[in-house]
Wavefront OBJ file of the C-alpha trace (Angstrom):
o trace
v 8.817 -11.077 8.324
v 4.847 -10.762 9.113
v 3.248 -9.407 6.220
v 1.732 -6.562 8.639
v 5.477 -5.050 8.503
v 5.220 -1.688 6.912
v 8.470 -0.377 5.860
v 9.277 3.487 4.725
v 12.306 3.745 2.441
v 13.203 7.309 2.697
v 16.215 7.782 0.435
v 18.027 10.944 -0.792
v 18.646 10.264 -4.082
v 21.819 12.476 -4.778
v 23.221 9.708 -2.830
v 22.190 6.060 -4.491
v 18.778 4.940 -6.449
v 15.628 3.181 -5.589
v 16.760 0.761 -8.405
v 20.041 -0.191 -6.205
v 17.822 -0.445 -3.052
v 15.875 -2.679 -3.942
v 18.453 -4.766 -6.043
v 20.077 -5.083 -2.510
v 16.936 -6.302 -0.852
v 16.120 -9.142 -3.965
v 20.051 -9.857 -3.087
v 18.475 -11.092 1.114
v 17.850 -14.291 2.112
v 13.954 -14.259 2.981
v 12.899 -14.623 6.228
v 9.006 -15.436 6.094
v 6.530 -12.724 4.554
v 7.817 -9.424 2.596
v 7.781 -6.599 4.061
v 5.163 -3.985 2.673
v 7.518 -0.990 1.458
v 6.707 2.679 0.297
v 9.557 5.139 -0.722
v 9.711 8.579 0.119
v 12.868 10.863 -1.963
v 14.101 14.044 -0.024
v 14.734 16.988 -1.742
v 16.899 19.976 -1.514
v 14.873 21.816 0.566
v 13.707 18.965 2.548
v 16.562 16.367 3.916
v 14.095 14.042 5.089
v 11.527 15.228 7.955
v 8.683 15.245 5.852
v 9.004 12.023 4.363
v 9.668 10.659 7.658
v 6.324 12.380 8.506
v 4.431 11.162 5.445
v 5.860 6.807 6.070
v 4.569 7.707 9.616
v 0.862 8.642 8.674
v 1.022 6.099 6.138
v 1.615 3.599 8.594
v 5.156 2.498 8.517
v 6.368 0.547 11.643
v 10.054 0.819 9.882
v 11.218 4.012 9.048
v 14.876 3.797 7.299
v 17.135 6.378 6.289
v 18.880 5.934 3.189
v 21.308 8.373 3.143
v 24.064 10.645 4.664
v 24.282 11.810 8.561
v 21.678 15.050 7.087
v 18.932 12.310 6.054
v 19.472 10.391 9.333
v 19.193 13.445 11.434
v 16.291 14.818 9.686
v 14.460 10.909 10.291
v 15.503 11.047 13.837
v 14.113 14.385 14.458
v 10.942 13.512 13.329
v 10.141 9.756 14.793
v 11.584 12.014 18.363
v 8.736 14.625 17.566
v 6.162 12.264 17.251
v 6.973 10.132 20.043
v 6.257 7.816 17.452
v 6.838 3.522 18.218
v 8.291 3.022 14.784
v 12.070 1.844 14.717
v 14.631 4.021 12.673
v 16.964 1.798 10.336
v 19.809 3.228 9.046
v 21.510 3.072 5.699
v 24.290 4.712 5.586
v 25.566 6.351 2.419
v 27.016 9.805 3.665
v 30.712 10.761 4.421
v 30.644 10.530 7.911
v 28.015 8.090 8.902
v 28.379 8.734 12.582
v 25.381 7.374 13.990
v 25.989 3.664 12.079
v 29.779 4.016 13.164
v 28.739 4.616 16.514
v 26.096 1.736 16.698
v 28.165 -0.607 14.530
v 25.633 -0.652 11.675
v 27.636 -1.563 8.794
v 29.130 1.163 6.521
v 29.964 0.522 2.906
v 28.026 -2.471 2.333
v 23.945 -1.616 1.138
v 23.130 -5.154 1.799
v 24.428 -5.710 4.897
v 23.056 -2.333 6.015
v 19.422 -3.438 4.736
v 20.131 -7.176 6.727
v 19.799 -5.069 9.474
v 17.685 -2.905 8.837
v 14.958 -5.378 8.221
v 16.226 -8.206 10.602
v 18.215 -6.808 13.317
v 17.082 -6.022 17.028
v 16.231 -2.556 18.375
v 17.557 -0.407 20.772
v 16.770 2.448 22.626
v 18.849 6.171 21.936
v 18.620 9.473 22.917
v 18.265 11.818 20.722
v 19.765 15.423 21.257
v 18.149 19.106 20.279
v 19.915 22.184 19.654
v 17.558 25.454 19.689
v 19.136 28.750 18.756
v 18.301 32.240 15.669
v 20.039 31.435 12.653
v 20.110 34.180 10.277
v 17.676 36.061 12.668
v 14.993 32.934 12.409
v 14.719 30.439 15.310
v 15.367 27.232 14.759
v 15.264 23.321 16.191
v 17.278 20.720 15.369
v 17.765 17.236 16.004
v 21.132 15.569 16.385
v 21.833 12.287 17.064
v 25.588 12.328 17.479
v 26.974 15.632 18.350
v 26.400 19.484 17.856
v 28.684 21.973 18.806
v 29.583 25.776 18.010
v 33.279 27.142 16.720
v 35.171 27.172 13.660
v 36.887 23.977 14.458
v 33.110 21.931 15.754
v 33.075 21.585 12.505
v 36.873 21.211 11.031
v 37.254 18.092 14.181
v 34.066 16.181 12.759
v 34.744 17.233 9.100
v 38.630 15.708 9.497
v 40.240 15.161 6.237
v 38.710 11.865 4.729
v 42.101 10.008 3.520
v 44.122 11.054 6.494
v 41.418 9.370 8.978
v 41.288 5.791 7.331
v 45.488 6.287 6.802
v 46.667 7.391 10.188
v 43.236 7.650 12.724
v 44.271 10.304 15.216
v 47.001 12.061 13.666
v 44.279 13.241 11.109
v 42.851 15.093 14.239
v 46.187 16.287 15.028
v 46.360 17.716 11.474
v 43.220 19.483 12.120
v 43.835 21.058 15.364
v 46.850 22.603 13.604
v 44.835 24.158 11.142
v 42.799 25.131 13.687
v 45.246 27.135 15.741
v 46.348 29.184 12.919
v 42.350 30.099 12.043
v 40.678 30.225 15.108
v 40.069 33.391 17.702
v 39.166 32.131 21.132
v 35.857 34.286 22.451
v 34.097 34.510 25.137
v 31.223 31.975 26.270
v 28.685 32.727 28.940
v 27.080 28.761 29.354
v 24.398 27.609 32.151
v 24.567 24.075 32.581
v 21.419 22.194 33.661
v 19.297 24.937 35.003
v 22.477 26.607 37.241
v 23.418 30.486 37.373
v 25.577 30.747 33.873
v 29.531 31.147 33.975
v 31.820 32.623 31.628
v 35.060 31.253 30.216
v 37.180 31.912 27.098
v 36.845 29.568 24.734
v 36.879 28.667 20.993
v 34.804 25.713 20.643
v 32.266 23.638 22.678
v 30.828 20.590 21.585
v 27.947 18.502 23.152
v 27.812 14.508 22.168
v 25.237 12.296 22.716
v 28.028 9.451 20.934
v 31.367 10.289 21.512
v 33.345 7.916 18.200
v 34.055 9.856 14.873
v 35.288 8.441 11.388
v 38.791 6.619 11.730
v 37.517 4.812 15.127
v 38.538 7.930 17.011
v 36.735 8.706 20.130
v 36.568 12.498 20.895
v 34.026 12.195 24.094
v 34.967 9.171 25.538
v 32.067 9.315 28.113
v 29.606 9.213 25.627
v 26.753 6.629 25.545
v 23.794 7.323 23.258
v 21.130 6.158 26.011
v 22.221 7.392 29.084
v 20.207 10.248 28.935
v 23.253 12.464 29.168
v 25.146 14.654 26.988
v 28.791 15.123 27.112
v 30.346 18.593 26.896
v 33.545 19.308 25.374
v 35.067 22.729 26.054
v 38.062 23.691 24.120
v 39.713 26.940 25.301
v 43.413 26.601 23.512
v 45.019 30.014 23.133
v 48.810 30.101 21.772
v 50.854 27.267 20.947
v 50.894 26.184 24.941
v 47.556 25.500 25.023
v 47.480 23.302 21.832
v 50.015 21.903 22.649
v 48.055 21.328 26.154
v 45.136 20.407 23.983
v 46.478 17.651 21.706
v 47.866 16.128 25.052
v 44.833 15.853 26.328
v 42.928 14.414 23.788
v 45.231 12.271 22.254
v 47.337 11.039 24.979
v 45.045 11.160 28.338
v 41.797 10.393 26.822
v 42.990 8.097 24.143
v 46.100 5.816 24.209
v 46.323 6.473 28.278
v 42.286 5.471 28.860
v 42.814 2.768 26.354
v 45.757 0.861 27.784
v 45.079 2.154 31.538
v 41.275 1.867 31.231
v 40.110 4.976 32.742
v 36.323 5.347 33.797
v 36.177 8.373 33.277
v 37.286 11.564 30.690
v 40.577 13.877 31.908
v 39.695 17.284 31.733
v 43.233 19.886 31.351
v 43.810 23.241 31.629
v 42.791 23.562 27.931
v 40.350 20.833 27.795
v 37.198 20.907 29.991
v 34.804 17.263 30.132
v 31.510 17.302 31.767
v 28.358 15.349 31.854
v 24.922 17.626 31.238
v 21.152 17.450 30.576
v 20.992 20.390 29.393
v 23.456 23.914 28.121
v 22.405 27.034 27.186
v 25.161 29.052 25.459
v 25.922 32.886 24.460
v 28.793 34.003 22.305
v 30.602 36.945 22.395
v 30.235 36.526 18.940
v 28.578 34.565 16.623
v 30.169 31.166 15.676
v 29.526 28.348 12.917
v 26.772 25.737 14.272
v 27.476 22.348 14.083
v 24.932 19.017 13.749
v 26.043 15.334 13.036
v 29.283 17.026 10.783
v 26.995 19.614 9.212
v 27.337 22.954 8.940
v 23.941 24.595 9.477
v 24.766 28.467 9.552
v 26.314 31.205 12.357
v 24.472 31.823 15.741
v 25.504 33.905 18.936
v 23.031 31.797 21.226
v 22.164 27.997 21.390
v 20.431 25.981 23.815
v 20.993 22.275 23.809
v 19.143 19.907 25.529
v 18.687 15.829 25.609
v 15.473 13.913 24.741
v 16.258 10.807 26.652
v 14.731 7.311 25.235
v 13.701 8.983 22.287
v 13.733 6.965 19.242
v 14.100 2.964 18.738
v 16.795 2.378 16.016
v 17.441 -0.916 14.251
v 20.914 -2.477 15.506
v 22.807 -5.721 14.351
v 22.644 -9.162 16.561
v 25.646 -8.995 18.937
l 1 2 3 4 5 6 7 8 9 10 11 12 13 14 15 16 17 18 19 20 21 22 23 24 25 26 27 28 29 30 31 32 33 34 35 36 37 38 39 40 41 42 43 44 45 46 47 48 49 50 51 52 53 54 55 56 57 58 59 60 61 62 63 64 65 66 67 68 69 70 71 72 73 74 75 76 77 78 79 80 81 82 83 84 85 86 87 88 89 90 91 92 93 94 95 96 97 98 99 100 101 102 103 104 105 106 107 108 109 110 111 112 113 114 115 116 117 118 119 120 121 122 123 124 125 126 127 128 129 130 131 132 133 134 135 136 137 138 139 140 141 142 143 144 145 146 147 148 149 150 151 152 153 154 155 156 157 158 159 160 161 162 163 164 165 166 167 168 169 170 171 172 173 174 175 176 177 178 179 180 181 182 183 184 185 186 187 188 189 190 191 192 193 194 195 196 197 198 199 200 201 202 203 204 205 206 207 208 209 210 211 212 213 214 215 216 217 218 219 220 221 222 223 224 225 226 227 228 229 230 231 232 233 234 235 236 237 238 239 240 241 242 243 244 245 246 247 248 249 250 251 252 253 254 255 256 257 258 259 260 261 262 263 264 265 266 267 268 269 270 271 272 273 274 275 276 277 278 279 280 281 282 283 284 285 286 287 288 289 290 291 292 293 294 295 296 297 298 299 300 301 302 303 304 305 306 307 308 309 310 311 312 313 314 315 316 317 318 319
């Protein structure tokens, strides 16, 4: 690599240590020059942004994340801000780890995640916002995978961990039980890409910008992270019929069906609604958990999301 290669590390360190890092790296095979590198730790009260920020003014041309989907997000967010040329890398060394399962960066392997990291090829994504008060105090977020609002945004993308390498989708099917006995379907005034808004009943609606979560399941199977889209996922189950209706749907017509059938495009159902937007704003009858990338950032009653298209370059292995 030409010695003009400036890489920022920025690495949460409740999550591995430099030390490991770079006993990784010494563990490459060299391809010309070293890298220069400069490490950046997040803290509690900062996941990552600022560090971003700070390899950014330093001069960094590489920005990785070394860290869970949180650190990744907060990297993304920033290089998106800036409009900045540097590539994000990702390490991934969270639960989840949506964004490398979705690009095929390796999981569970430091080494192989740093191979491409410093060698692969880049890409361009999208990179999605979500604006809305949380706790009375406005706020914008980044998200890279998908965001959505409800009780169960978060219990379909926070799945139990054993079930979804043991059984895939019946993990999901698990969860959706839980969620019928905990959830209260409200209603949701939404206006989709500038349009007069409509209302509908509903308990959760998620937006993807990738549509794959842990266990290789896909749960927005229109998803592609540079198509300068989001895909919105409406869940409006209410009684047994409708999750009944609703487990149908996803597993059956927009899983095994699509798979074996190959189906262009997602089914929507009486209980499941699939479309394609640029942008959503949303208003809840009441307020609802908000979730980013699997994490749960706090309760809001309005939420506007929106796509950034071409936003960030991210580092990607060799096909």
């Amino acid at each position: 690599m030409n010695t003009t290669v400036h890489v920022g590390i920025v690495v949460n360190p409740s999550k591995t240590s430099k030390d490991s890092i770079e006993d990784a790296l010494a563990s490459l095979d060299s391809e010309g020059d070293e890298p220069r590198i400069t490490w950046y730790e997040t803290s509690v009260d900062d996941p990552g942004h600022g560090m971003a920020q700070e390899a950014l003014d330093a001069g960094a041309t590489v920005v990785i994340a070394a860290g869970g989907d949180g650190t990744v997000r907060a990297v993304a967010g920033c290089l998106a801000e800036n409009g900045s040329d540097a590539s994000l890398a990702v390490v991934p060394l969270g639960t989840g780890n949506l964004l490398a399962r979705n690009l095929e960066i390796p999981v569970g392997d430091l080494a192989a995640a740093l191979e491409v990291a410093l060698h692969g090829h880049t890409r361009s994504i999208d990179v999605g916002w979500a604006m809305g008060a949380i706790e009375a105090t406005e706020h914008r977020y980044a998200f890279t995978v998908m965001a959505g609002v409800g009780i169960d945004a978060h219990m379909i993308t926070e799945t139990n961990e054993d079930l979804k390498d043991k059984v895939g989708w019946l993990a999901y099917v698990e969860s959706l039980g839980r969620a019928f006995s905990e959830s209260d379907v409200v209603e949701v005034d939404f206006a989709i890409d500038g349009a007069a808004s409509s209302n509908t009943s509903a308990h959760t609606l998620i937006v993807g910008n990738c549509g794959t979560l842990t266990g290789g399941v896909t749960l927005l199977p229109d998803a592609v992270p540079d198509d300068g889209e989001l895909d919105l996922l409406v869940l409006s189950a209410d009684g047994v019929g409708g999750w009944l209706d609703t487990m149908r749907s996803m597993v059956w017509d927009n899983g095994v069906k699509r798979m074996v059938m190959g189906q262009d495009e997602a089914e929507s159902s009486e209980s499941v609604e699939h479309q394609r937007v640029s942008e959503v704003a949303v208003s809840l009858g009441e307020p609802r958990v908000l979730e980013l990338d699997g994490d749960d950032v706090g309760e809001c009653a309005e939420v506007a999301f929106s796509i950034q298209p071409g936003a960030i370059t991210v580092r990607v292995p060799h096909n």
